[in-house]
C-alpha positions, 0 to 999 in steps of 0.5 A, a space after each residue: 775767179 773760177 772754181 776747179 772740180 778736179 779729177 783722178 781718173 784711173 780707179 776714180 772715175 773708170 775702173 781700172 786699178 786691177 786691169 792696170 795691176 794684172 798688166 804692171 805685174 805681167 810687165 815686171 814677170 816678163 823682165 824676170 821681177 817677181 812682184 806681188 799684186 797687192 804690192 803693185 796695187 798700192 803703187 798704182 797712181 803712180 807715174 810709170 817711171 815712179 812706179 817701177 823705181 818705187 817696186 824695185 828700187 835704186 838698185 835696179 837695172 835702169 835699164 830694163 825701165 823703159 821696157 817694162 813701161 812698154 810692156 805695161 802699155 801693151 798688156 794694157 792697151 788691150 783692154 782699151 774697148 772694155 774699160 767702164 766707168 764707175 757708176 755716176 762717173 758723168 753724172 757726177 760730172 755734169 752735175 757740178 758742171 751745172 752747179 758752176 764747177 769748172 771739171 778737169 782731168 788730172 792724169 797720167 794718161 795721154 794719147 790713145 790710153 786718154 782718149 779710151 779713158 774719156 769715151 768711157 767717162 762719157 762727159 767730153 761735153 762738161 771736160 773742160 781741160 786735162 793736166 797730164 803728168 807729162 806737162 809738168 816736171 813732177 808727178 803724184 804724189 808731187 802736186 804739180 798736175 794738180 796746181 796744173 789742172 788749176 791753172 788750167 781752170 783759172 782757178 785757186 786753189 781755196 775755191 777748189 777740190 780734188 777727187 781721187 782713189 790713191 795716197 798718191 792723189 790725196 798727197 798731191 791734193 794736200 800739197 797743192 793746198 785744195 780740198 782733198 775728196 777720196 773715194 774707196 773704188 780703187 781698192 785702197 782703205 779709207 784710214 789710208 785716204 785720210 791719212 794722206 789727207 782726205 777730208 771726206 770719203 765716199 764708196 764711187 762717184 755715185 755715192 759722191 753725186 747723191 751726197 753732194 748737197 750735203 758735201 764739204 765741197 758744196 759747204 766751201 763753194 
């Protein structure tokens, strides 16, 4: 049975979180919605449809949803050729693609918003799959992408670990029964990440790579 070192990406690997909250807060001012940062920030991690349920409410003018998501993808779309990645993101993931893991991505992203992603991580040579949220019938928190992204690794999910910045990520970890990591890059407090479930909590990537010997995940390997 192979072993799956599964990842966020949006605030985990790549710093984006805030590029996202300027473009989600710029979507809903165009449709008239005025929405405070801090509040679109705690729902990032979200799928699109989610995220504008979750701000607005079920009362909301449905309607307007599909072009508030566009106008997210525009704002954010131009940002594409400046995203960067956290310090050690591919680091991190060569190392436990040497180490046996097999990585996967488990992300909301796709198409051309994906492939910016990924020439920012850098590591396509260590990626050996990707489970989008469009694959599966629900999104974070539910853990759908992350029992995908097993699936994907032909891995189970006690012989497995899921790494990511958000209560929406830590929840789909717990619910899909792995090892649940958390990382403080994308802005959100730890108390919140071991709440939702995070075992252990480390800065970004980098902090994750030089503690890795010493990691629940290696202890569980």
């Amino acid at each position: 049975m192979e072993r799956a070192a599964v990842f966020d990406v949006d605030g985990t690997l790549v710093d984006t979180n805030h590029l996202h909250v300027t473009a989600w807060w710029e979507a809903f001012r165009q449709a008239g919605h005025d929405v405070s940062m801090h509040d679109v920030h705690r729902a990032v991690g979200l799928g699109s449809d989610d995220l504008i349920a979750h701000l607005l409410g079920d009362g909301r003018d449905t309607g307007q949803d599909d072009a508030i998501s566009a106008a997210h993808k525009t704002v954010y779309g131009t940002y594409f050729e400046r995203l960067r990645p956290f310090p050690g993101a591919g680091d991190l993931l060569r190392r436990l693609d040497s180490e046996g893991w097999t990585v996967v991505l488990a992300t909301s992203a796709g198409g051309s918003e994906l492939a910016a992603l990924r020439r920012a991580i850098d590591a396509d040579d260590v990626i050996r799959a990707t489970a989008s949220s469009d694959d599966v019938d629900s999104g974070k928190p539910a853990p759908d992408p992350v029992e995908h992204a097993l699936e994907l690794a032909g891995a189970s999910a006690e012989h497995s670990f899921f790494v990511g910045d958000t209560v929406w990520d830590m929840r789909a970890g717990a619910g899909a029964g792995v090892l649940c990591v958390g990382v403080l890059c994308g802005g959100i407090p730890r108390a919140d990440l071991e709440k939702a479930g995070a075992s252990s909590v480390y800065r970004d990537p980098a902090h994750l790579l030089a503690s890795l010997s010493k990691s629940p995940m290696t202890a569980g390997g």
